[in-house]
C-alpha positions in Angstrom: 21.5 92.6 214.9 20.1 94.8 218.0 16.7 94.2 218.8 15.9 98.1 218.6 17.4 98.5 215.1 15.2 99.0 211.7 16.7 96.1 210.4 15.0 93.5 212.9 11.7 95.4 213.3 11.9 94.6 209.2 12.9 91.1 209.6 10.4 90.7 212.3 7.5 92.0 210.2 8.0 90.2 206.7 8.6 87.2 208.9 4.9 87.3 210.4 3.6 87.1 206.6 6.0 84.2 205.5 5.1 82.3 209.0 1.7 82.6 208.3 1.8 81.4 204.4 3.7 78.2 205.3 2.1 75.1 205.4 1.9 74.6 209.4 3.8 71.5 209.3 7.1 73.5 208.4 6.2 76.9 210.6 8.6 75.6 213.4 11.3 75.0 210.9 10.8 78.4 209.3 11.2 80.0 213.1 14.5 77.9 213.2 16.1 79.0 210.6 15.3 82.4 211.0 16.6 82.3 214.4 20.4 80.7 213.5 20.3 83.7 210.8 19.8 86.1 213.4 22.1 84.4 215.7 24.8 84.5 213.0 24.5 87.8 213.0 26.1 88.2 215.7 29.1 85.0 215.3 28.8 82.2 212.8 30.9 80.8 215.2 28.6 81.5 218.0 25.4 79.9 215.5 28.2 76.7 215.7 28.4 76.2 218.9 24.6 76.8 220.0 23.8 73.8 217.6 26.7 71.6 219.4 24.8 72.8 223.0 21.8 72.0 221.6 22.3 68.8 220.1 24.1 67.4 223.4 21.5 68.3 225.4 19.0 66.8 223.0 20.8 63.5 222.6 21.5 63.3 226.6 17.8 64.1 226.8 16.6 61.4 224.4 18.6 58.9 226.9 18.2 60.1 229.9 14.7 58.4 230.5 15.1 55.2 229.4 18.8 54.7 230.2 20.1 51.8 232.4 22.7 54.8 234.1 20.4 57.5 234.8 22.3 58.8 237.9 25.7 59.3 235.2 23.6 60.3 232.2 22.0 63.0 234.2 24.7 64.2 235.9 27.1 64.3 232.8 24.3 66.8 231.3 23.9 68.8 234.2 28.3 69.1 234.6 27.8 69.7 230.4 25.1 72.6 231.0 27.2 74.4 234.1 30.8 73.9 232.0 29.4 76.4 229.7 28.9 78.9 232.4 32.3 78.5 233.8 34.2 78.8 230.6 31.9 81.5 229.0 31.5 83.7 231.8 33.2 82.5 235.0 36.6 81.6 233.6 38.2 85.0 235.0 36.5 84.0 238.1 36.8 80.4 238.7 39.7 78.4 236.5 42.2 81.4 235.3 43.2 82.4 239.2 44.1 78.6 240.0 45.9 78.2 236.7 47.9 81.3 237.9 48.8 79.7 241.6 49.4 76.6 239.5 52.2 79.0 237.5 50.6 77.8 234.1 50.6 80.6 231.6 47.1 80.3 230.0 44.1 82.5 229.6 41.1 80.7 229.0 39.1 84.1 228.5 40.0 83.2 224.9 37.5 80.8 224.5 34.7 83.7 225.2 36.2 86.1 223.0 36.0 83.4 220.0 32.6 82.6 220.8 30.6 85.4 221.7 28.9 83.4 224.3 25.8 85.8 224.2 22.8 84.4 225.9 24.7 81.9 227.2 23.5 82.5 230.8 19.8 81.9 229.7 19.8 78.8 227.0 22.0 76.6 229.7 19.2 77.3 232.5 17.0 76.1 229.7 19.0 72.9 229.5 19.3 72.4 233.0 15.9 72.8 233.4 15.2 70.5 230.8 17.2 67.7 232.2 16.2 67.8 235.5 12.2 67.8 234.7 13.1 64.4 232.7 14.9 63.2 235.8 12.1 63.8 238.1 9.5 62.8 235.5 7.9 65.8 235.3 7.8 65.8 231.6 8.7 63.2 228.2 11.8 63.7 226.0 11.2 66.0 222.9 12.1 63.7 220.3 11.6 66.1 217.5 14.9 68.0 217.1 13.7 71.1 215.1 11.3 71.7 218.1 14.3 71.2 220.6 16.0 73.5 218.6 13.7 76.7 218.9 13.0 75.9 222.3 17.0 77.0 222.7 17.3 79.3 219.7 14.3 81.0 219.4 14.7 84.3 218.3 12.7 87.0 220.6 14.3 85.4 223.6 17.7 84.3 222.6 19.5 87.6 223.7 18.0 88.3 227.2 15.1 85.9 228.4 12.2 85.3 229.3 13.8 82.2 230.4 11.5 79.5 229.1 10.2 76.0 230.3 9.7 73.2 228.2 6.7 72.0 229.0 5.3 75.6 228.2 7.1 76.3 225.1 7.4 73.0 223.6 3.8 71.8 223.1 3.0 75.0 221.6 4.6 74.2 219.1 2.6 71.2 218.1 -0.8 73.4 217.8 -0.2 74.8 214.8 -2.4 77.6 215.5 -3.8 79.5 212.5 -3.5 83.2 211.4 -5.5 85.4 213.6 -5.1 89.0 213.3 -6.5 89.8 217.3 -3.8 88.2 218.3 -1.3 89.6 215.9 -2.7 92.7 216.9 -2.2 92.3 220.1 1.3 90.9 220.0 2.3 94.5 217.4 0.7 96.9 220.5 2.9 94.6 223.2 6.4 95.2 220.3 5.2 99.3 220.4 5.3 99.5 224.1 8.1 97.8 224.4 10.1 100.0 222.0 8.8 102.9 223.5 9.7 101.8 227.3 13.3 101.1 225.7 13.7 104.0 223.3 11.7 106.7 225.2 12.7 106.2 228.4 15.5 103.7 229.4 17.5 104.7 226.1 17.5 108.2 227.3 18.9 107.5 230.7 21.5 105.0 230.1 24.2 107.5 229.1 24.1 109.2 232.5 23.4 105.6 234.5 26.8 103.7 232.9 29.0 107.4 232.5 28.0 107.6 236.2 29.7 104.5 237.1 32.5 105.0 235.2 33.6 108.6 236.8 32.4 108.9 240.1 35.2 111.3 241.4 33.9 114.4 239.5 30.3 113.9 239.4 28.6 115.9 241.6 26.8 113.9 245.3 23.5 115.4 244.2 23.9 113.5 241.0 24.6 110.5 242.3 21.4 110.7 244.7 19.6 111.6 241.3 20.9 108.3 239.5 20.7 106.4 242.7 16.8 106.6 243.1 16.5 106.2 239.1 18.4 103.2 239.3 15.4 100.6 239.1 13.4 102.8 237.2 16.4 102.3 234.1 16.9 99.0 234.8 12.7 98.2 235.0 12.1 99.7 231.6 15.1 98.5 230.1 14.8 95.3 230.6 10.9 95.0 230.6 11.2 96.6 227.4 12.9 94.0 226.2 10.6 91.5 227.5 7.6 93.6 225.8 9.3 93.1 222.8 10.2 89.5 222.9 6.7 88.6 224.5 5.3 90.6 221.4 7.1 89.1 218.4 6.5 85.6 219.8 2.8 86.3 220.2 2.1 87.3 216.4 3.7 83.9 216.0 0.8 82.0 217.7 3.8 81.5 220.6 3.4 82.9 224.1 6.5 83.2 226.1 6.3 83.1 230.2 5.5 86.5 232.0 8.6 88.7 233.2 7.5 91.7 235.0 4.5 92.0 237.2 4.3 95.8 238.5 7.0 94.8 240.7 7.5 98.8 242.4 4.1 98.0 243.8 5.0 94.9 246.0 5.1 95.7 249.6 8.4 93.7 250.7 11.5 92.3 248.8 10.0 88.4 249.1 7.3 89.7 246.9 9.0 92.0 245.1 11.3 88.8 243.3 7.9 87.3 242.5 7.1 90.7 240.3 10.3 91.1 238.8 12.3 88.9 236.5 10.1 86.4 237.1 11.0 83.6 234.5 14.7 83.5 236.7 13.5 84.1 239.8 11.4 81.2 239.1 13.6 79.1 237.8 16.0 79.5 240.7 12.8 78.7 243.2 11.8 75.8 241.6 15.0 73.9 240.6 17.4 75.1 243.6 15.4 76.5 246.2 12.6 72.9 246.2 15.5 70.8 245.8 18.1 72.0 248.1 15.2 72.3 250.6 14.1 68.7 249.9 17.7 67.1 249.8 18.2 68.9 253.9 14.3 68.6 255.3 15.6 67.1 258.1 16.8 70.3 259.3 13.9 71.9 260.1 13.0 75.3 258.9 16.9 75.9 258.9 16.6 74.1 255.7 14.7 76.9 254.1 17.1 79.3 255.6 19.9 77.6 254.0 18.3 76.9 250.9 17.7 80.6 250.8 21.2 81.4 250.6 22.4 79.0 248.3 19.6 80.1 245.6 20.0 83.8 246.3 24.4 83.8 246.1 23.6 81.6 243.0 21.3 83.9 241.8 23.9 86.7 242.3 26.5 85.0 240.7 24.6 84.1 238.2 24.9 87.9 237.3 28.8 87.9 236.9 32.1 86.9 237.9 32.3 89.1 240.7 32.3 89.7 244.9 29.4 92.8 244.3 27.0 90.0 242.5 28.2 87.3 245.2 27.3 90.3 247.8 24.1 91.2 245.8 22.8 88.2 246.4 23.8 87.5 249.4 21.4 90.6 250.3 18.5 89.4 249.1 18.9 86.1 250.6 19.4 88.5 254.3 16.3 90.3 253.6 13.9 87.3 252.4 15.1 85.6 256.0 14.8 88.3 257.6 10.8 89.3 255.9 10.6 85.4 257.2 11.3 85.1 260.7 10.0 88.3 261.3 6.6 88.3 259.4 4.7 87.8 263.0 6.1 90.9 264.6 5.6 93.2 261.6 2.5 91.8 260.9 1.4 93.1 264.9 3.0 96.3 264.8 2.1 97.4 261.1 -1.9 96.0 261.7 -1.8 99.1 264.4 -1.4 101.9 261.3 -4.6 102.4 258.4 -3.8 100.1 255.6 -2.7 103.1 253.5 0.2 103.5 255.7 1.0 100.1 255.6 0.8 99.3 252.3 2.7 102.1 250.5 5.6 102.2 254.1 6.7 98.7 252.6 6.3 99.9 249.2 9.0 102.0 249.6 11.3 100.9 251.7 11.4 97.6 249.3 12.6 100.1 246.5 15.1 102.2 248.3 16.5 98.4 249.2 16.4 97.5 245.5 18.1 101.2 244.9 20.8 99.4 246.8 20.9 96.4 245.9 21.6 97.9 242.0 24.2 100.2 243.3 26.1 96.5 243.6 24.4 95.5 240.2 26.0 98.5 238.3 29.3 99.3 239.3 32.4 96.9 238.4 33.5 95.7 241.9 32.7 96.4 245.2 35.8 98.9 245.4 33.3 100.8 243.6 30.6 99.9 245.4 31.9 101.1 248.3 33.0 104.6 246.5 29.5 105.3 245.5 28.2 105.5 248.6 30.5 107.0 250.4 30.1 110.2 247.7 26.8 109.8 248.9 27.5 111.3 252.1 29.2 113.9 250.4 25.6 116.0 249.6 26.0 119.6 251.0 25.5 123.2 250.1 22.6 123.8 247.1 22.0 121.9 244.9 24.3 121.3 241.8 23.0 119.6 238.0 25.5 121.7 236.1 27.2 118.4 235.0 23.8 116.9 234.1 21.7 118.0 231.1 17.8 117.9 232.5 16.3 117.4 228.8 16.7 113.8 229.6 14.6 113.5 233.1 12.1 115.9 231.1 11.0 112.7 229.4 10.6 111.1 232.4 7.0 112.7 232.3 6.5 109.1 230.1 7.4 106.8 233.6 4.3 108.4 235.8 1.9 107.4 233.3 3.2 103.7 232.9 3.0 103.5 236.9 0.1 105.2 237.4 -1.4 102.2 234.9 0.3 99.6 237.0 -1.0 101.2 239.9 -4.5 100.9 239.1 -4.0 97.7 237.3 -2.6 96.2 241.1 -4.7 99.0 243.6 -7.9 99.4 241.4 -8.4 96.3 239.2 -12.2 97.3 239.0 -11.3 100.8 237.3 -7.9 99.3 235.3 -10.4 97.1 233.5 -12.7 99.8 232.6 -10.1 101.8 231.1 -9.0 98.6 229.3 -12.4 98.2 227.5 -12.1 101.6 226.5 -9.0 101.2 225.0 -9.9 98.3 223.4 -13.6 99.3 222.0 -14.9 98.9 218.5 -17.0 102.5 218.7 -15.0 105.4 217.1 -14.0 107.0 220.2 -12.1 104.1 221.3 -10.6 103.9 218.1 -9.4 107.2 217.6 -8.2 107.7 220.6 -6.1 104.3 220.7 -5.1 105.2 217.4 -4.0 108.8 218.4 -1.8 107.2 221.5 -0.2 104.9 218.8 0.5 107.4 216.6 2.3 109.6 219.1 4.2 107.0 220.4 5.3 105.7 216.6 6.0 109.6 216.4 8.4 110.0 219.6 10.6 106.4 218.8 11.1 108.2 215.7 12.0 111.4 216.7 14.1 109.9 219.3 15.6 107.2 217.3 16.1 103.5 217.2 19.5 103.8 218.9 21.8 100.8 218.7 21.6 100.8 222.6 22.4 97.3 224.2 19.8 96.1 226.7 21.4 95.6 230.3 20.4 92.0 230.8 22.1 91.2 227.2 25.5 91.4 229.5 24.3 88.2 231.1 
């Protein structure tokens, strides 16, 4: 069931109502079976194996603290959590090319193609994360399984994130919070933006962004430099669209999932830039590769943040797919974040010479035509490709052909100032953001017209449009 279609806005809608006329002591159940029927969807097969995952990691879990073989029981779950990576996504990658030097005739991409291993890449961080906060002692076992089981099944975030902790999302779920329509309200208007980022604008540009990739050879160079400068702009409201709508749905539940995007186009270098965009993995990696690999070598010095920096940043790449452009994508933002590092001192003097305008908005965008880069590796299939794209690039001469490239699409794009220009003042001018926020959010008539009015038009344009059974990018992870 995509996330976009009628069907799950439907589902999600008569779900709020049952949620809500449930006794509170079966609420959490409710949200569980409703998320194995949307799961099942998709594979019944796929519903199997998620309650396997889950019950192994719940089980280890319920052990783990208490267990006269901690060091094993630990590791076991961690080798358990990463297997499923390698045989879901990595297999291709990893085991098949070994089995092939070995001469032994076997595919093990199989085993995906049964499966369906969709959202794999963000329930085993969950469980990895899970067990190693009971290894440090961060946190107690969840000893109720029905609440283990939406922490990993949940529906809103099952396909692509946010990735979730457990000590945020599990004690939620012993509130029991009661029915309040301000924050149902609130969670609808976060669902509506979302659809609209997804529908309006990143819907409307995917076409061009994947045919792109596909047929480089007779696409014009001007194109190219089009698609390469929209690149995060697709991918941003895409994927935050996503988030919007995930962060929504859970929120008329009483349940608020972890922050994802954080007017990321506005940070002034690529450090800051990872801790504004896709937040709940960048986290993740910080806290549970980057802290530990940095504890297990402090004797090195601050070469032990260098290397730590690698190692999360190629995992974090490779975390993306079974391939050299997301080893090499990685591998880039670990080069850059070193370099921001050891260099922070002798920017810091030279840029304190220009005004502060200067400053800011330079790093501003040279962090994005980075990230334009970085995605040009994110997008195509292999560095072959990778490689093929920019050299096209160099390619630009003469005036300045579209004739392969309809422009009713990048007319829409008059939807993507508007959203920035809000960012913008939310991140530059917090003082006047917030004023236009109580506006918006006023009782008198004016506010409510007008709020009302913007809701209406963007109801109007997703319908128009259409609730196109367009896959969300990050879903491929």
């Amino acid at each position: 069931m995509q996330i976009t279609s009628q069907y799950y806005i439907l589902l999600s809608f008569v779900s709020i109502f049952i949620y809500y006329l449930l006794n509170k002591r079966y609420r959490v159940l409710f949200l569980a079976l409703l998320s194995g029927a949307f799961i099942a969807t998709y594979s019944y097969i796929l519903l199997l194996y998620v309650l396997a995952f889950t019950l192994v990691n719940y089980l280890i879990g319920l052990r783990l603290p208490d267990s006269a073989r901690k060091k094993t029981l630990y590791l076991t779950g961690i080798v358990f959590n990463v297997l499923q990576l390698i045989l879901l996504k990595y297999v291709s990658f990893t085991i098949n090319p070994i089995l092939h030097l070995l001469h032994v005739d076997l595919d093990l991409t199989i085993i995906a193609k049964v499966i369906v291993p969709l959202g794999v890449s963000y329930f085993s961080l969950q469980g990895i994360g899970y067990l190693i906060s009971l290894k440090m002692g961060w946190e107690k076992p969840e000893k109720n399984f029905a609440d283990f089981l939406l922490y990993i099944i949940f529906f809103p975030k099952f396909v692509s994130g946010p990735i979730e902790r457990s000590n945020h999302f599990l004690p939620q779920l012993k509130e029991g919070k009661s029915f309040d329509m301000g924050v149902v309200s609130s969670g609808l208007r976060i669902v509506l933006i979302g659809l609209f980022k997804k529908v309006a604008i990143a819907n409307q540009l995917a076409p061009y962004v994947m045919d792109m990739f596909k047929d480089m050879q007779s696409a014009e160079p001007w194109s190219l430099w089009l698609i390469f400068i929209l690149l995060p702009l697709y991918l941003y409201f895409d994927f935050s669209g996503y988030t919007d709508i995930a962060i929504g749905i859970a929120r008329t539940f009483g349940i608020e999932l972890l922050p994802n995007f954080n007017s990321p186009f506005f940070a002034h270098n690529v450090t800051t830039f990872w801790k504004r965009f896709h937040i709940s993995l960048a986290s993740w990696f910080g806290d549970y590769i980057f802290r530990q690999t940095v504890f297990k070598r402090r004797k090195w010095g601050v070469y032990a943040s260098v290397y730590a920096v690698f190692i999360t940043w190629t995992l974090f790449g490779i975390w993306h797919g079974a391939g050299w452009n997301f080893m090499v994508l990685g591998f880039l933002q670990a080069l850059l974040i070193n370099y921001e590092f050891f260099t922070r001192k002798a920017r810091y003097k030279f840029f304190s010479r220009l005004p502060k305008f200067v400053n800011i908005w330079t790093g501003r965008f040279f962090t994005y035509i980075f990230y334009c880069i970085s995605l040009v590796f994110f997008f195509a299939p292999d560095l072959k490709s990778v490689f093929a794209f920019f050299a096209r690039l160099t390619e630009v001469h003469g005036r300045l052909y579209m004739d392969d490239m309809s422009l009713k699409p990048f007319m829409l794009l008059i939807y993507v100032p508007i959203f920035l220009f809000l960012e913008f003042l939310q991140n530059d001018m917090n003082g006047t953001y917030l004023k236009l926020e109580g506006f918006w959010l006023g009782n008198n008539t004016r506010s409510r017209i007008f709020r009302w009015t913007v809701y209406s038009l963007m109801i109007t344009i997703i319908y128009i449009v259409g609730l196109k059974a367009e896959q969300f990018v990050y879903a491929n992870f």
